[in-house]
N, CA, C and O atoms as a GROMACS GRO file, in nm:
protein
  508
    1UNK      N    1   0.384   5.067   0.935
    1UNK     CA    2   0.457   5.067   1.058
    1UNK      C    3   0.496   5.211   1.092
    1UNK      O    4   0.519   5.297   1.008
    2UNK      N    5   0.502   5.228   1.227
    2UNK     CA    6   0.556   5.355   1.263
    2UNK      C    7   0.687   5.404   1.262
    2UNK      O    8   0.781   5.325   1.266
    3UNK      N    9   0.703   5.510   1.258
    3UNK     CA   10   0.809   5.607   1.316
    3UNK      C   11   0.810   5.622   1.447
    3UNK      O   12   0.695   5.633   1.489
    4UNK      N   13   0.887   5.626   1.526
    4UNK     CA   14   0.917   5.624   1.682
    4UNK      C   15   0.984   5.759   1.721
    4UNK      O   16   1.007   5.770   1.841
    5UNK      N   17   1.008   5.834   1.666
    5UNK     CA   18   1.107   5.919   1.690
    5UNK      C   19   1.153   5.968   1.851
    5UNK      O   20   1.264   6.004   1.889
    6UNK      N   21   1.019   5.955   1.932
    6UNK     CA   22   1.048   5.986   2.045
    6UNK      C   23   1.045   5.847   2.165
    6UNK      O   24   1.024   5.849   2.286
    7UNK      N   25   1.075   5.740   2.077
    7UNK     CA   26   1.001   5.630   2.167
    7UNK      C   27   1.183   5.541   2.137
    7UNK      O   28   1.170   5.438   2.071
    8UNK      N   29   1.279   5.561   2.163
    8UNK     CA   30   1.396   5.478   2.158
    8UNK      C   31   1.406   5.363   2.244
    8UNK      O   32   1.393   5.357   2.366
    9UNK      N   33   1.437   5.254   2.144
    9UNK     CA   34   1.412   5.133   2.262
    9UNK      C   35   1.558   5.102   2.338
    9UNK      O   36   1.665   5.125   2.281
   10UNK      N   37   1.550   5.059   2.444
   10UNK     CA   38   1.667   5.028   2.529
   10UNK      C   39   1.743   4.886   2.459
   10UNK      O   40   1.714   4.849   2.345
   11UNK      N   41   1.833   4.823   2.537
   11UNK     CA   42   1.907   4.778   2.461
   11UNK      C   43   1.810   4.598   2.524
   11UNK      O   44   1.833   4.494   2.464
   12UNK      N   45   1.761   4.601   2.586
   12UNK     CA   46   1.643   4.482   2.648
   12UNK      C   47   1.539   4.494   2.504
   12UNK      O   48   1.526   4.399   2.427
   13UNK      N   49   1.485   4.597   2.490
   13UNK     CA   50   1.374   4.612   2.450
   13UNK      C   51   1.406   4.584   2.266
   13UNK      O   52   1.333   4.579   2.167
   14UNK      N   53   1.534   4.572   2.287
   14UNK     CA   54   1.581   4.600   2.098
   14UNK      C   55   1.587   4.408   2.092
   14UNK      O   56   1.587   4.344   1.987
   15UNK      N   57   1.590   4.358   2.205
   15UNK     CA   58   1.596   4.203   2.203
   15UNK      C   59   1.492   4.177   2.156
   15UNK      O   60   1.472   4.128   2.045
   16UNK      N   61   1.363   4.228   2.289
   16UNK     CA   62   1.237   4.149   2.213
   16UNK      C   63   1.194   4.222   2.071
   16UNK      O   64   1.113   4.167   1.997
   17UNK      N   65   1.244   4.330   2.042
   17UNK     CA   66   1.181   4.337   1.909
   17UNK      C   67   1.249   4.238   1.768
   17UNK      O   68   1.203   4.181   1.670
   18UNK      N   69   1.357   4.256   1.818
   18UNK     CA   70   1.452   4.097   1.770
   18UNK      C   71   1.365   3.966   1.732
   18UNK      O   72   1.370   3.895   1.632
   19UNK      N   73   1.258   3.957   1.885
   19UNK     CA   74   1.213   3.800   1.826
   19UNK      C   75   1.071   3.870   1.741
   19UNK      O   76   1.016   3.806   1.651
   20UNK      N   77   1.032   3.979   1.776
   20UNK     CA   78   0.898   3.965   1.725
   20UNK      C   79   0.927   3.983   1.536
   20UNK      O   80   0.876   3.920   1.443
   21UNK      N   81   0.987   4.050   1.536
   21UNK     CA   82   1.050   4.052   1.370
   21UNK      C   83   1.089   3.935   1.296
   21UNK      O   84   1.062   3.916   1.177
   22UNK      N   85   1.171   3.839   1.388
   22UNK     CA   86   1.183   3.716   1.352
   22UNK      C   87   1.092   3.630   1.338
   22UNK      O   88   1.104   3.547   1.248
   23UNK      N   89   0.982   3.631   1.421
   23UNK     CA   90   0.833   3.589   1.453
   23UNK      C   91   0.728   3.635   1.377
   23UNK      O   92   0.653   3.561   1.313
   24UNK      N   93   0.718   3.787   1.384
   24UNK     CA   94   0.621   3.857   1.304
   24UNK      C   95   0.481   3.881   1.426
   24UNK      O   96   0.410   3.981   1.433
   25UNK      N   97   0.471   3.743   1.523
   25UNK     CA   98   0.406   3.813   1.664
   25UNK      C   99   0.429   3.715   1.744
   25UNK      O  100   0.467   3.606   1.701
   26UNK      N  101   0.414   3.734   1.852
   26UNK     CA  102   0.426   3.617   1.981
   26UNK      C  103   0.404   3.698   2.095
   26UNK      O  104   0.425   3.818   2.111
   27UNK      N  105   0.337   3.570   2.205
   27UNK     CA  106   0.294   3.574   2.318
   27UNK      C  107   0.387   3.628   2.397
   27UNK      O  108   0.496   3.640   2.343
   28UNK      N  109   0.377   3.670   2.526
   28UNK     CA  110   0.504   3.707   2.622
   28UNK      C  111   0.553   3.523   2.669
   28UNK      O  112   0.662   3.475   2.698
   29UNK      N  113   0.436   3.469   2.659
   29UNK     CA  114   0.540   3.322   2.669
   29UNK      C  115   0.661   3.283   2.580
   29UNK      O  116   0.765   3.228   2.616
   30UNK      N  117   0.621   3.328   2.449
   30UNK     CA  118   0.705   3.269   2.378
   30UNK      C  119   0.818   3.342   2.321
   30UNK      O  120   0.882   3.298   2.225
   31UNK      N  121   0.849   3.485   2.398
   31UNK     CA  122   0.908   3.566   2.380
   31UNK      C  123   1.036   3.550   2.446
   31UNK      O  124   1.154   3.574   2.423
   32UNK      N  125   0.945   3.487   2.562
   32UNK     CA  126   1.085   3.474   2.705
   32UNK      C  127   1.130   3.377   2.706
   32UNK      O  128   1.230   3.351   2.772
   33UNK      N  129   1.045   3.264   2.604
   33UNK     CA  130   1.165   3.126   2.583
   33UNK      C  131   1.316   3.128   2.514
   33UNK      O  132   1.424   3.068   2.515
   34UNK      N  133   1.218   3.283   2.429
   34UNK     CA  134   1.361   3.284   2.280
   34UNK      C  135   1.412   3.352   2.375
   34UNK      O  136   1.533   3.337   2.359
   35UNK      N  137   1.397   3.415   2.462
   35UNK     CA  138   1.511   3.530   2.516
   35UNK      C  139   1.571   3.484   2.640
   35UNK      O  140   1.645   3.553   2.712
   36UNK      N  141   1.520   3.309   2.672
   36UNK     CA  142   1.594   3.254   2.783
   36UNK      C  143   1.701   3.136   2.754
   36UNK      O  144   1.769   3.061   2.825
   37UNK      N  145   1.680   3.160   2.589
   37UNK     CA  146   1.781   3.047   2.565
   37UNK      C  147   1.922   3.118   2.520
   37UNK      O  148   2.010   3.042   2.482
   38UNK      N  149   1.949   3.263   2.521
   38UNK     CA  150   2.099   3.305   2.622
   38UNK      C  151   2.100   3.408   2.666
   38UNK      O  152   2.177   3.488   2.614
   39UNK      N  153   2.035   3.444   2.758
   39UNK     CA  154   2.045   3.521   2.903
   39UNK      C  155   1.950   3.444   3.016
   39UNK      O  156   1.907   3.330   3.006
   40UNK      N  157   1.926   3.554   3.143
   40UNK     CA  158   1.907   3.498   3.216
   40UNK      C  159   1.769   3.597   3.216
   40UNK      O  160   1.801   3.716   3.219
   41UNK      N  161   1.640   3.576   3.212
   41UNK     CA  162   1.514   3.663   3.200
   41UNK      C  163   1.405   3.627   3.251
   41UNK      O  164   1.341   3.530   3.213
   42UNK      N  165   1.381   3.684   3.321
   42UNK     CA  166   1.241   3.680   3.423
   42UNK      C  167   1.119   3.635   3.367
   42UNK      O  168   1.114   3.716   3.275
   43UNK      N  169   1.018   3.567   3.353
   43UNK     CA  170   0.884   3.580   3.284
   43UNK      C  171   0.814   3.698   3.288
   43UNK      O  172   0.755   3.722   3.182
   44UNK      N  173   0.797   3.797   3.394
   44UNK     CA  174   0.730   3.890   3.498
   44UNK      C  175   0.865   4.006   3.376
   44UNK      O  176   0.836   4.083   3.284
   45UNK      N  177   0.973   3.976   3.420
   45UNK     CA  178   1.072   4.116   3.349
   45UNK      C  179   0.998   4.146   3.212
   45UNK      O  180   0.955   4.259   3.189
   46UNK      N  181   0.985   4.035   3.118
   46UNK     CA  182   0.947   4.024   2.993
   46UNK      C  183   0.851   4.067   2.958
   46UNK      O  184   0.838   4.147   2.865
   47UNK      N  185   0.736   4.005   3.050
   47UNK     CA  186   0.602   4.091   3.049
   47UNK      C  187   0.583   4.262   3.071
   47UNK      O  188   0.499   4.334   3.017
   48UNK      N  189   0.670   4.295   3.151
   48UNK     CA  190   0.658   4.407   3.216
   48UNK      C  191   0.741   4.530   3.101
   48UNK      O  192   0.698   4.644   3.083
   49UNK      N  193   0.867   4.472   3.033
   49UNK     CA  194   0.883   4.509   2.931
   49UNK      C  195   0.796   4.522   2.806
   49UNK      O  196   0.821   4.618   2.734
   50UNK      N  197   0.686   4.431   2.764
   50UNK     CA  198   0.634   4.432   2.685
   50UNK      C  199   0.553   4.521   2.729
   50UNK      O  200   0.585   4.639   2.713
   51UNK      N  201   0.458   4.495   2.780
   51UNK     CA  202   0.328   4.628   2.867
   51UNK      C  203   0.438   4.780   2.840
   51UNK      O  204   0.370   4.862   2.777
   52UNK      N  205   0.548   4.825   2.861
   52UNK     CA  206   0.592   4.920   2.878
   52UNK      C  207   0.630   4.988   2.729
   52UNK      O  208   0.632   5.107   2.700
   53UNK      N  209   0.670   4.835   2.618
   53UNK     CA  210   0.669   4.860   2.535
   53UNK      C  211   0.566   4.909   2.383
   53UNK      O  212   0.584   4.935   2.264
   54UNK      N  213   0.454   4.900   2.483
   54UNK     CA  214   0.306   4.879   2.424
   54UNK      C  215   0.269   4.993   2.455
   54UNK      O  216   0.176   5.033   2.385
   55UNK      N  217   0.318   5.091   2.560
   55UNK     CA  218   0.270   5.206   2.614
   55UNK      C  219   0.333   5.321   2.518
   55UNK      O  220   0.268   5.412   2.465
   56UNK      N  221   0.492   5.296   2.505
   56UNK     CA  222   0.561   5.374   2.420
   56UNK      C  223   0.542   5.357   2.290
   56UNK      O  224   0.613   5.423   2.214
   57UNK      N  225   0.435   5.257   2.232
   57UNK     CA  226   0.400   5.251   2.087
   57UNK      C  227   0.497   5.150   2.016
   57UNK      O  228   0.481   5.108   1.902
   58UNK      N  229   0.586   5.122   2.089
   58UNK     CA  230   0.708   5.001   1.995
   58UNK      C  231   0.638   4.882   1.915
   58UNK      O  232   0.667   4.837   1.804
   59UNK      N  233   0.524   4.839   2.019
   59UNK     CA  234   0.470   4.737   2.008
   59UNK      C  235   0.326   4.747   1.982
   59UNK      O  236   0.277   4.855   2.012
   60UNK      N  237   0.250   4.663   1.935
   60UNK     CA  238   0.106   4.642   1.926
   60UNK      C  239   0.076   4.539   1.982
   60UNK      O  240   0.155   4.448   2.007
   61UNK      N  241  -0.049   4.540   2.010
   61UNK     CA  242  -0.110   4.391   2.160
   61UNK      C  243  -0.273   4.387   2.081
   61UNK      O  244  -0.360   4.472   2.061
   62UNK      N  245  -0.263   4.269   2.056
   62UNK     CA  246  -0.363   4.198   2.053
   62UNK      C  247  -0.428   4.131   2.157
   62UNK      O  248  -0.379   4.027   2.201
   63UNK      N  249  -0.555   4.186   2.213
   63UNK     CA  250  -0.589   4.127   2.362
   63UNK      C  251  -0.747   4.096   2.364
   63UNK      O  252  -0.803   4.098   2.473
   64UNK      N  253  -0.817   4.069   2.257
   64UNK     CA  254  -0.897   4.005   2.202
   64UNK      C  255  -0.931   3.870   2.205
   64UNK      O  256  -1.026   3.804   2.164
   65UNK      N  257  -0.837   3.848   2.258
   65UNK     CA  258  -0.833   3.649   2.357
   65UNK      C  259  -0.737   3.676   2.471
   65UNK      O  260  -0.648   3.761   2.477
   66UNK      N  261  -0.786   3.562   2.582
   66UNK     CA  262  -0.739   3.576   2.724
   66UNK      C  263  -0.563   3.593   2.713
   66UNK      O  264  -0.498   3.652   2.799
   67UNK      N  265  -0.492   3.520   2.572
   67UNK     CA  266  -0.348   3.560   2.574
   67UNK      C  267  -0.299   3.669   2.478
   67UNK      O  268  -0.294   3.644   2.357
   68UNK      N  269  -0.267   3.774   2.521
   68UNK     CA  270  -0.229   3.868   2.425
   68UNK      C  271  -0.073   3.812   2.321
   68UNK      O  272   0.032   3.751   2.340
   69UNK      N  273  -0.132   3.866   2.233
   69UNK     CA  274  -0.055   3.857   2.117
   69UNK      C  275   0.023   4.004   2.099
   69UNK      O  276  -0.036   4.109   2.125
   70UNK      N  277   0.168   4.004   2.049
   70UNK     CA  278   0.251   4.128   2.058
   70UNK      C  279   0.281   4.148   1.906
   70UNK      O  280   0.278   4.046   1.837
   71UNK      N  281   0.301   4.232   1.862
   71UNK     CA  282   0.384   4.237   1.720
   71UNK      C  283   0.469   4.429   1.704
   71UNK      O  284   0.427   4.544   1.721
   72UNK      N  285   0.593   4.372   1.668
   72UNK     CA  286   0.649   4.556   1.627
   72UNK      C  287   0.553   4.602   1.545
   72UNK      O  288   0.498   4.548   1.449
   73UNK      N  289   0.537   4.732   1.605
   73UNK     CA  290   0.525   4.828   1.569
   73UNK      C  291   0.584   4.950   1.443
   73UNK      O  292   0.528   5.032   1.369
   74UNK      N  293   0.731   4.908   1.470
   74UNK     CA  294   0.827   4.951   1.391
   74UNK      C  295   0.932   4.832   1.285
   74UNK      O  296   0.990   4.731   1.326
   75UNK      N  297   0.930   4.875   1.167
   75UNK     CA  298   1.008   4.774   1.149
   75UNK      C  299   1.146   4.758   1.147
   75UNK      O  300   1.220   4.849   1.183
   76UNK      N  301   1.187   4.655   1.110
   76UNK     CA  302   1.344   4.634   1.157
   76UNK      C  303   1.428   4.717   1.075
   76UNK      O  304   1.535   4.762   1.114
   77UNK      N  305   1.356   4.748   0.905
   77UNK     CA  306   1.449   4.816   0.863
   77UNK      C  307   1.438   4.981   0.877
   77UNK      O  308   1.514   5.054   0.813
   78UNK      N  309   1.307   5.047   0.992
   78UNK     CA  310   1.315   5.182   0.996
   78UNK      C  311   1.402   5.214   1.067
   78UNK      O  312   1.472   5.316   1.062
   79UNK      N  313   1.405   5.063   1.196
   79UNK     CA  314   1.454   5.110   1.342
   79UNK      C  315   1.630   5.128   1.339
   79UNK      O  316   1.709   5.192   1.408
   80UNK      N  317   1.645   5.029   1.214
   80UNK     CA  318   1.829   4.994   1.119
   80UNK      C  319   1.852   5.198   1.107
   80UNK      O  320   1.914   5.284   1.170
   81UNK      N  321   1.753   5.196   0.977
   81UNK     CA  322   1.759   5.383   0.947
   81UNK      C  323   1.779   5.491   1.052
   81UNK      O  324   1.842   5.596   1.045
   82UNK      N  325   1.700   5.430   1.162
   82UNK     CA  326   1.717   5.556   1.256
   82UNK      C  327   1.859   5.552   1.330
   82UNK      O  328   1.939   5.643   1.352
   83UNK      N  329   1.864   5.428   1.357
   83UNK     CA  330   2.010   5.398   1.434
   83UNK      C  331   2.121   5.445   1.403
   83UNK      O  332   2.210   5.499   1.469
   84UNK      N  333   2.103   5.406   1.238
   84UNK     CA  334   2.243   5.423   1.165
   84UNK      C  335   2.223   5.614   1.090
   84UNK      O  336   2.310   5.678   1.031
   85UNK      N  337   2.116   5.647   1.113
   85UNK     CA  338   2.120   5.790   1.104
   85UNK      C  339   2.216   5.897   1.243
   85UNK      O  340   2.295   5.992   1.235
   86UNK      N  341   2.140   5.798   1.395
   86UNK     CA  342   2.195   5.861   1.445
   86UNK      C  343   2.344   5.848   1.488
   86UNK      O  344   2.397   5.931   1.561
   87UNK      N  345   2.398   5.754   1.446
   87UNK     CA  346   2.539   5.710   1.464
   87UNK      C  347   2.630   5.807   1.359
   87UNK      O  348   2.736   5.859   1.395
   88UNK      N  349   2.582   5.821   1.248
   88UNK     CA  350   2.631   5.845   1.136
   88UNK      C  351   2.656   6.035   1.202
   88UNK      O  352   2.768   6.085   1.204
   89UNK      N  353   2.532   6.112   1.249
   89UNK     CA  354   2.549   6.208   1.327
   89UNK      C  355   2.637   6.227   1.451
   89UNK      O  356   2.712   6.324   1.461
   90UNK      N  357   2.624   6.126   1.549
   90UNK     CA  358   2.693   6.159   1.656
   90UNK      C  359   2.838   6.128   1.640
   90UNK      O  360   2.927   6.209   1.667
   91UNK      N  361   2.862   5.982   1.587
   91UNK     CA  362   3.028   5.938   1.607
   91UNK      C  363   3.049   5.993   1.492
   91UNK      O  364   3.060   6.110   1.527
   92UNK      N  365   3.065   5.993   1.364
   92UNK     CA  366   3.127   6.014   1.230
   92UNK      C  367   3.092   6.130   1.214
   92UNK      O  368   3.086   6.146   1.093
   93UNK      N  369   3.042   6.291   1.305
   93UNK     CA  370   3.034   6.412   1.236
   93UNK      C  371   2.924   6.401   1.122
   93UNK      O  372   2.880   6.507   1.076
   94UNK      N  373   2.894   6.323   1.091
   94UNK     CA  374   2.828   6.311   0.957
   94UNK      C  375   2.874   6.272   0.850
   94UNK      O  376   2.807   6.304   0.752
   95UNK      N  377   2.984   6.201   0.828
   95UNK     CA  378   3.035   6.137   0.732
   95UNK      C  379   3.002   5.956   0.745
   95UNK      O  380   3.053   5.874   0.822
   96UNK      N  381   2.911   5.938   0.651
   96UNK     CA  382   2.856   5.794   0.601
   96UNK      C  383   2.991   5.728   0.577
   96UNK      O  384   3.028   5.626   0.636
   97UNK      N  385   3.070   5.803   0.471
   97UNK     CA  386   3.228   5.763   0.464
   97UNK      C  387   3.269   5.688   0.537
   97UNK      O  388   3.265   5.566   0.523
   98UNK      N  389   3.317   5.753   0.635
   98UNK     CA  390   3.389   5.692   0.792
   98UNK      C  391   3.313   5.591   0.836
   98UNK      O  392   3.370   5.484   0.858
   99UNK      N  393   3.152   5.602   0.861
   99UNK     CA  394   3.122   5.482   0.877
   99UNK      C  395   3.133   5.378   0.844
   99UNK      O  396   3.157   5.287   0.924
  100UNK      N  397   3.114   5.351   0.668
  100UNK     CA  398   3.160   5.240   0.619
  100UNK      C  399   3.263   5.214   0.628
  100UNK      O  400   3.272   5.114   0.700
  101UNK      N  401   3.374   5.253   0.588
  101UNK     CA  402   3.506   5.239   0.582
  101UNK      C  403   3.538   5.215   0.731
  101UNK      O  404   3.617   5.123   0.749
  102UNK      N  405   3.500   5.267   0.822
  102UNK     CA  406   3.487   5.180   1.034
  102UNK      C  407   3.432   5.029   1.011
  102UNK      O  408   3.496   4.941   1.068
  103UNK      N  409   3.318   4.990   0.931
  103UNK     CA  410   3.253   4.904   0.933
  103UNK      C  411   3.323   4.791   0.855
  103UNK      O  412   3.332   4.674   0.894
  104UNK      N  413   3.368   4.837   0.750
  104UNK     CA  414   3.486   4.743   0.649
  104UNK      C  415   3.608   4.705   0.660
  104UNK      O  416   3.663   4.599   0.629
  105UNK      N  417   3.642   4.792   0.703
  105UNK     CA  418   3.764   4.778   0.791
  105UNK      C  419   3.793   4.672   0.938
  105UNK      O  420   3.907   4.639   0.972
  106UNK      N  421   3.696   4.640   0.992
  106UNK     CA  422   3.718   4.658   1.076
  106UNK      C  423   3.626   4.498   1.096
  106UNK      O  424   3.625   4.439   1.204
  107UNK      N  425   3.565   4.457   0.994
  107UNK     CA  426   3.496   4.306   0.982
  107UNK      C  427   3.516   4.238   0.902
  107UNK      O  428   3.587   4.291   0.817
  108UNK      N  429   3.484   4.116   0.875
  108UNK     CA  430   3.543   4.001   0.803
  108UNK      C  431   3.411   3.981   0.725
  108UNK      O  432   3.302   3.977   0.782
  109UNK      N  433   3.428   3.970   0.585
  109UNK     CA  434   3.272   3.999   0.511
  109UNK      C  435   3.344   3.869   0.413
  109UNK      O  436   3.459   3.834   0.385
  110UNK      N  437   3.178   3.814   0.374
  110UNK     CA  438   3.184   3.688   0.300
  110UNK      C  439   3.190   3.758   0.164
  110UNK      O  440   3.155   3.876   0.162
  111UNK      N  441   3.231   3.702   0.051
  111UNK     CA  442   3.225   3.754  -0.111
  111UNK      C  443   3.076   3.766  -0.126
  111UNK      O  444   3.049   3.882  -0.157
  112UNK      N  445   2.992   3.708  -0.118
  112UNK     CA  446   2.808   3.751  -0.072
  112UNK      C  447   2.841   3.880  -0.073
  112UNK      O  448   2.840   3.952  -0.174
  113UNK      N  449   2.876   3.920   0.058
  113UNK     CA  450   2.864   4.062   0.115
  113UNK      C  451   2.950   4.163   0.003
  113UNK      O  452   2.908   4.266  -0.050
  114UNK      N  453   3.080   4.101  -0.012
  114UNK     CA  454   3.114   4.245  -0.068
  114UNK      C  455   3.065   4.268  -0.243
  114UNK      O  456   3.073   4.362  -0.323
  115UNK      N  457   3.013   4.129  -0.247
  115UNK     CA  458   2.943   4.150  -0.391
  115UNK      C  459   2.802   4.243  -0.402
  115UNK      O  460   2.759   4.313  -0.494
  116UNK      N  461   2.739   4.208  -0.246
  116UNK     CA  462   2.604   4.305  -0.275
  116UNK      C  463   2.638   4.445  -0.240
  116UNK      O  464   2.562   4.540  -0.257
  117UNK      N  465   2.789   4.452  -0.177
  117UNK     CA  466   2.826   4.603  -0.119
  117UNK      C  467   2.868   4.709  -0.275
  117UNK      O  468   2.838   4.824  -0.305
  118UNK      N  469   2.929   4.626  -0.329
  118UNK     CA  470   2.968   4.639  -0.512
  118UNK      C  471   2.894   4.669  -0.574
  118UNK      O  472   2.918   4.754  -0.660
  119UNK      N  473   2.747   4.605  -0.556
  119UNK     CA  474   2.642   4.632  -0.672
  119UNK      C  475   2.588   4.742  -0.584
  119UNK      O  476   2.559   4.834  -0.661
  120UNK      N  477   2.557   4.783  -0.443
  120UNK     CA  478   2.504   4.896  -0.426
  120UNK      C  479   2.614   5.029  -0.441
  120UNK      O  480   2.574   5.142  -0.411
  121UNK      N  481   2.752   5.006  -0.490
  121UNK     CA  482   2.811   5.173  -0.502
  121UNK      C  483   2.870   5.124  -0.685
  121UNK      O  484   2.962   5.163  -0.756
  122UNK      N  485   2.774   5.037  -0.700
  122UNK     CA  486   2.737   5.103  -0.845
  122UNK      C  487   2.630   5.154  -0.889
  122UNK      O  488   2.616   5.233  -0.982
  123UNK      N  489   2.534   5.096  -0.804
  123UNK     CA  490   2.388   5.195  -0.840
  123UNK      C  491   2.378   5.317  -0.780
  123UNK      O  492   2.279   5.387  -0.799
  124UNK      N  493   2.483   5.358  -0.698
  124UNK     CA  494   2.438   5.492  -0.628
  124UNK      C  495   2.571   5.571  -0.761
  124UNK      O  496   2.592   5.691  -0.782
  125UNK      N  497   2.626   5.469  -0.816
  125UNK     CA  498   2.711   5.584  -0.910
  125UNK      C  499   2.639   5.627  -1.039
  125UNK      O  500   2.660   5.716  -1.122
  126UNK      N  501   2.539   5.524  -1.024
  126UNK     CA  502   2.470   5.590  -1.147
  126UNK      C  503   2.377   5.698  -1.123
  126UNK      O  504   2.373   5.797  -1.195
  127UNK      N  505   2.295   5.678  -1.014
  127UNK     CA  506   2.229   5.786  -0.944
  127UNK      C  507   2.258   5.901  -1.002
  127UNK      O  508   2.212   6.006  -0.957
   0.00000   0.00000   0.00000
């Protein structure tokens, strides 16, 4: 999967990559069902997003049969890395710190969560 660095998806475009990740690929039909069961989305918007998203590389198109097939390009956990790289830069100065501690603070986490949050700042203490 790619790196995007110059290809940032909008906050529409971070939806459909939403279903295709969840999916792994789908039609623009079946894109705009998942994305009409809560908002309000055009068939034509969806399409036109995808084509646009196919241009900027987000996406790959399979068009080798009369219905094209879509799939990311990027995956969910590079597009997580880049995000939370650039957040970590712009709002927090650069302190990961602050982020977590914004993020923990500030949400309601199941014992799941803070057990796998536990086992990862013990492996980075061993690091």
């Amino acid at each position: 999967m790619a790196t995007l660095k110059n290809s940032k998806p909008t906050e529409s475009e971070l939806e459909i990559l939403r279903v295709l990740w969840d999916k792994e690929k789908a039609t623009v039909r079946e894109v705009h069902e998942i994305l009409s069961e809560h908002k309000d989305a055009g068939y034509t918007t969806t399409l036109k997003l995808l084509q646009i998203m196919y241009e900027k590389g987000l996406v790959l198109r399979d068009d080798s049969s009369k219905v094209h097939v879509y799939k990311a390009n990027i995956s969910r956990e590079n597009m997580q890395q880049q995000f939370v790289k650039k957040m970590i830069h712009t709002l927090f100065s650069g302190s990961s710190s602050q982020l977590v501690m914004q993020a923990l603070g500030n949400h309601e986490h199941s014992q799941e969560e803070l057990e796998q949050i536990q086992q990862l700042l013990n492996d980075l203490k061993k690091q």
